[in-house]
N, C-alpha and C positions, 0 to 999 in steps of 0.2 A: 833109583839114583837120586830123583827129586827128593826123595823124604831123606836121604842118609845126609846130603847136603844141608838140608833145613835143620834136622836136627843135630850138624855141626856147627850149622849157624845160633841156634839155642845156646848148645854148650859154650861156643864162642864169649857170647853175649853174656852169659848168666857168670863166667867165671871170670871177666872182665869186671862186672857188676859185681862180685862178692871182695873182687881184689880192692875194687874203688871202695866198698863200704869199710875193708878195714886198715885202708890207708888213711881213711877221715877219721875213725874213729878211735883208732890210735893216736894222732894227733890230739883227739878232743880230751881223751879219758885211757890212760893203762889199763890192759886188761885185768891185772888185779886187782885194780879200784872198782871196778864196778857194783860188786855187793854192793858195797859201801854207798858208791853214788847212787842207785836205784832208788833210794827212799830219801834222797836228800832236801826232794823240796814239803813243801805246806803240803800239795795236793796229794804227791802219792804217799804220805804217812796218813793221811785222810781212808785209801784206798787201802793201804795194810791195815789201818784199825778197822775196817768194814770186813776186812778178809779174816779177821781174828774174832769178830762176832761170827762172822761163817763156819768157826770153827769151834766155834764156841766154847772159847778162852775171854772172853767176854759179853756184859751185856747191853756196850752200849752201842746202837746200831744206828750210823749218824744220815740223820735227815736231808741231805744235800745229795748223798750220793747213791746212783743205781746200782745193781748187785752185779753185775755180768762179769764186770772188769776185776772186785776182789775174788770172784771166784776166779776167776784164770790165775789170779795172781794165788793162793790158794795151792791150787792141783798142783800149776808148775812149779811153785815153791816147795813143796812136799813130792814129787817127785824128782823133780832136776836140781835141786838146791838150789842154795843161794844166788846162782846163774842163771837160773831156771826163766824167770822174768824178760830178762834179755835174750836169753835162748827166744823162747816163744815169739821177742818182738822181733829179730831176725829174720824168724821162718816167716811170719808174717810177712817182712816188707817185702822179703827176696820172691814171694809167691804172688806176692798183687804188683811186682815189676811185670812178674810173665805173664797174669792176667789181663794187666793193659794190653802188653804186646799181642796174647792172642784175639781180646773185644775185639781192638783196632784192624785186625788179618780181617775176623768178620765181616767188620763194617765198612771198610775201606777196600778189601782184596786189594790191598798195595803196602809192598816193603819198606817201601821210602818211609811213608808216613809211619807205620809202624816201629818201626826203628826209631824214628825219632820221639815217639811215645815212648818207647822203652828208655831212651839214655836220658829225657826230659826228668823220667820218674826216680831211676835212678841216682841223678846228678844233682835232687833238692837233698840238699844240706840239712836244712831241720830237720826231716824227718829221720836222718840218721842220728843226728843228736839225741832226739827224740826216743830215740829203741834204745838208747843206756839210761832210761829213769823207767819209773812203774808209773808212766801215765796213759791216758786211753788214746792219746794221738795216734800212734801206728795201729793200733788194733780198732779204731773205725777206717783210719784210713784203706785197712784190709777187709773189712765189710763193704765200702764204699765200692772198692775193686771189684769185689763177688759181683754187689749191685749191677753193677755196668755187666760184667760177663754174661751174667744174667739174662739180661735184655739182650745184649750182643746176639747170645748164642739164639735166642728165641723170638730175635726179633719180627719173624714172619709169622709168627702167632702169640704177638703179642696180648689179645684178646682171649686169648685161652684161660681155662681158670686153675688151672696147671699152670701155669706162667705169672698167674697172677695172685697165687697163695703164692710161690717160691720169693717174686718180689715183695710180699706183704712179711713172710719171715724174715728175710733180710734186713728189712726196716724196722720188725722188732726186736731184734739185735741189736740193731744200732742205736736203738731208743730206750731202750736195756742198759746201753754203754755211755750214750752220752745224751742227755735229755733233752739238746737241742732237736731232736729228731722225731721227740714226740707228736710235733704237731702233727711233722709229714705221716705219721704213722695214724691218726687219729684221720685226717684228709685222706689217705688210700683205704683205710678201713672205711669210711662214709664211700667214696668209687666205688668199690668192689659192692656194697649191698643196695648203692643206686641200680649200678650196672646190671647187675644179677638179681634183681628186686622176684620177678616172677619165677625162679627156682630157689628162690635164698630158702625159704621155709623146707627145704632139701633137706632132710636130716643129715645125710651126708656134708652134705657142703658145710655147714652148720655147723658140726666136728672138725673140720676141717679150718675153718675159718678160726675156730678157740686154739687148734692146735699149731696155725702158724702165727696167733696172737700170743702165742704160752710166755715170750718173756716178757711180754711188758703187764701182763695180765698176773706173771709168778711177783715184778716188783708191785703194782698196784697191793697184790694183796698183802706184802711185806710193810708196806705205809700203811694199811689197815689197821692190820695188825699191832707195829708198833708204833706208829702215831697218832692214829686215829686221824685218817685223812685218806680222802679215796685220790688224791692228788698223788703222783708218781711219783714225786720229788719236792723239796721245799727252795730249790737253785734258782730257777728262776724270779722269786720273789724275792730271794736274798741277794742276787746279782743285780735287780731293778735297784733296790736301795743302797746294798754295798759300793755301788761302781755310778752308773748311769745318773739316778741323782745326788750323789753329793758332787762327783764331778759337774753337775749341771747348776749343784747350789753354789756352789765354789766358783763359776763362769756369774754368774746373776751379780754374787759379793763383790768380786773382787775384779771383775772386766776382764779377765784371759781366761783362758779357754783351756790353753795347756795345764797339767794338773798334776800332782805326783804325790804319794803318802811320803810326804818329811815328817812328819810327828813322831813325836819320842815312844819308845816303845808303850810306856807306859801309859800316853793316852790314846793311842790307837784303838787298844780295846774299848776304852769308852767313849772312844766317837762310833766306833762300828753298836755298839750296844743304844745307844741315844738315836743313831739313825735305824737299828732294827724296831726301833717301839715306834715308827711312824707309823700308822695302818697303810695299807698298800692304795685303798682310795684314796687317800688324801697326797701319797707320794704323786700317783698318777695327775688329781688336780695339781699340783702345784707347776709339773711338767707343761702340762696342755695351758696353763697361766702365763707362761714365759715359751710359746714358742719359737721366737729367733735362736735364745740361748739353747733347746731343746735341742734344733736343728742342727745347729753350727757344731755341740758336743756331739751327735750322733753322726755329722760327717768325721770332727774330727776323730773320733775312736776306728771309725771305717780304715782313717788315712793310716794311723798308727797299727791297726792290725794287719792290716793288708800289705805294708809296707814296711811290717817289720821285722826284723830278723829273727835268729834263733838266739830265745834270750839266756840261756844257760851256758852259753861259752866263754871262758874265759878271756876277755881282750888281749890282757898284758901276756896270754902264755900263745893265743892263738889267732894274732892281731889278722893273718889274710883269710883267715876259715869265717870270722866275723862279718871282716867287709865282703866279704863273699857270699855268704848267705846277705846278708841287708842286699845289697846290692841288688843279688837275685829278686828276692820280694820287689824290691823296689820299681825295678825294670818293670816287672807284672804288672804291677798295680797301676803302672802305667797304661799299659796295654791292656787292662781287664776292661778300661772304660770305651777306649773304641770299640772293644768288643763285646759287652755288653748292647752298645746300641745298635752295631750291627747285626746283632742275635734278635731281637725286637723288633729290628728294620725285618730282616730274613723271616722269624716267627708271622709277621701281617700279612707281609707280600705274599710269601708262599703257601697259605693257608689253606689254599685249595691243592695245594700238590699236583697240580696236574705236567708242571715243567719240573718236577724233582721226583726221584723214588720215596714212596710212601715211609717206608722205614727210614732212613737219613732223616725223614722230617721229625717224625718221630723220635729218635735218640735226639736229637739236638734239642727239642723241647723240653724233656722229660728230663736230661743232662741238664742243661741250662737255668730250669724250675728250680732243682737242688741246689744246684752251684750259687744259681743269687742269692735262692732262699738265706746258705750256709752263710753268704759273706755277710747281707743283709742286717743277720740277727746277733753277727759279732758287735755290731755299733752299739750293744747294749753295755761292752766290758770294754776297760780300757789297763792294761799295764801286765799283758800277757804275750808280748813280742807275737808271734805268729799260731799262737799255737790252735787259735781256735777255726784256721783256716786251711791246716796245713795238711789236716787229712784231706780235704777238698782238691790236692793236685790231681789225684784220682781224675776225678768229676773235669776240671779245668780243661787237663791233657787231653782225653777223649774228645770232650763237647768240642773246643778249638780244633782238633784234627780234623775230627769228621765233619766239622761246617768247612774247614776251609778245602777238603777236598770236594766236598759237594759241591760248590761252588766253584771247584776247576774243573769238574765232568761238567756243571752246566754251562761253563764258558765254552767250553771245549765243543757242547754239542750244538749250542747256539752258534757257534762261527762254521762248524760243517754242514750246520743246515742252511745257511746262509750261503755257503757255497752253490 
């Protein structure tokens, strides 16, 4: 009787959540626009030329971008057509709604909170935006989900090394997808052969360790190969100079801070070209030369990404879907910084775990690592509305639930012990 009920409460939920996404999304974009809009920005024609070297209809295989994502783009294009794209980001979002839902059963054993993970994840506006173009947003944000399930379901053995190839594959997925996540993957590949140092030499393990490394290890050797670079990607050097300093040179010139590409088409390219022949030492000195301006650019891009909306909507057609996502972000961004410091208050105090359950400590650290790391590292781009945070609700929802329920069992138990 309990399970027939629950899983009417699923169905409920999930068929509520499929009517919400295509009531926004109708609004946003016609269903028979979508082909059409799927490749309409810079990035995801970036992502079809990568998918068309995959297919090899061409040979030029472009340096910025990881393989994971043309390939999806790729299969599902050539099996589900022209739809296919959005198909896939659909199933994706609809599948990491109910993956919050069930982490959160895990980690909390309470419906309140879980439910409200579930309509939180649901009810962000960008990321439905997001599933009608061919960019990697929803599809880390659905890695991100697994991530968290991951740990959820396994959280009492955590230290296992079953538990802890499954998290190191998932990371190189997502570092496969979006190269922001290299680092964390290059940082749990170093954990795992500290941790494990006196079995590492395991030939097993050893196999095992290349085989949940396989995608970032399949792009490494694709940059090998055609770049001649053992470096994974060439983004982040292009984003240090592209974005972080000329906005920073442009804050030094000219006293503000705010910044915007006005320039005529035609000289756009050759500022982008004049600022790619800087060497990257020399961009870095000039950074660490000027740093107030450094500073004040890399709060501001925080404020702007964190805070800001889904930038692919159209105002004049869909003026409250606009302020409704802005709005949303914005409200966060508010509330990320209390909660930020109480995550770091919480992370000190409780460090010995002995007044909290061992796992709660654990997911909120591990959650919370990701979550800053993600927001942290967007301060490097600026005039990307939300997007480079927005798979991050994932990570948000969870980490905030489960701190703040922990935090109402240990109020709860500190006043009955106190009775």
């Amino acid at each position: 009787m309990i399970k027939t009920k629950s899983l009417l409460l699923i169905t409920c939920l999930n068929t509520g959540a499929i009517l919400f996404y295509f009531f926004i999304s109708i609004q946003l974009l016609p269903l028979k626009e979508i082909p059409k809009n799927l490749f309409f920005t810079g990035d995801s024609q970036e992502y079809y030329g990568y998918s068309q070297w995959i297919a090899g209809s061409t040979d030029y295989c472009n340096p910025v971008r990881t393989f994971l994502y043309p390939l999806i783009l790729f299969v599902t294009t050539n099996m589900l057509g022209s739809y296919g794209p959005w198909i896939i980001n659909f199933m994706f979002w609809i599948i990491s709604c109910n993956l919050i839902l069930q982490s959160l059963l895990l980690l909390t054993h309470n419906k309140i909170f879980s439910l409200a993970g579930f309509i939180l994840c649901c009810t962000h506006l960008p990321l439905i935006g997001y599933s009608l173009h061919a960019l990697t947003e929803v599809t880390a944000f659905f890695l991100l989900s697994i991530l968290i399930y991951i740990i959820a379901k396994n959280i009492q053995r955590i230290g296992a090394i079953e538990t802890q190839l499954k998290i190191l594959f998932t990371v190189s997925l997502l570092a496969a997808t979006k190269p922001v996540y290299q680092l964390a993957w290059y940082i749990f590949v170093f954990y795992i052969v500290l941790y494990y140092f006196r079995s590492f030499w395991n030939i097993r393990i050893i196999l095992l360790l290349l085989l949940a490394s396989s995608p970032v290890l399949i792009q490494k050797s694709i940059t090998v190969i055609q770049h001649n670079t053992l470096s994974s990607t060439q983004i982040a050097d292009s984003n240090l100079k592209k974005y972080f300093y000329r906005k920073t040179r442009h804050y030094v010139n000219s006293g503000i801070v705010n910044y915007s590409d006005s320039m005529t088409d035609s000289a756009y390219p050759q500022e982008l070209k004049k600022t790619g022949s800087i060497s990257t030492p020399d961009v870095v000195l000039y950074l660490v030369r000027h740093p107030k301006h450094t500073t004040l650019t890399f709060l501001s891009n925080l404020q702007e990404n964190i805070g800001g909306g889904y930038p692919y909507v159209d105002v004049s057609r869909n003026a409250i879907i606009a302020r409704w996502a802005g709005y949303y972000n914005k409200a966060w961004m508010y509330l990320h910084i209390p909660f930020f410091i109480s995550w770091l208050a919480f992370i000190i105090v409780f460090r010995k775990r002995e007044k909290i359950g061992n796992k709660d400590y654990l997911f909120i650290l591990f959650s919370g690592l990701l979550l800053y790391y993600i927001y942290f590292t967007s301060g490097l781009v600026f005039g990307s509305g939300d997007r480079l945070i927005a798979p991050a609700t994932s990570l948000w929802i969870c980490c905030y639930l489960v701190f703040g329920h922990t935090l109402f069992l240990y109020r709860k138990h500190t006043e009955t012990h106190l009775k």
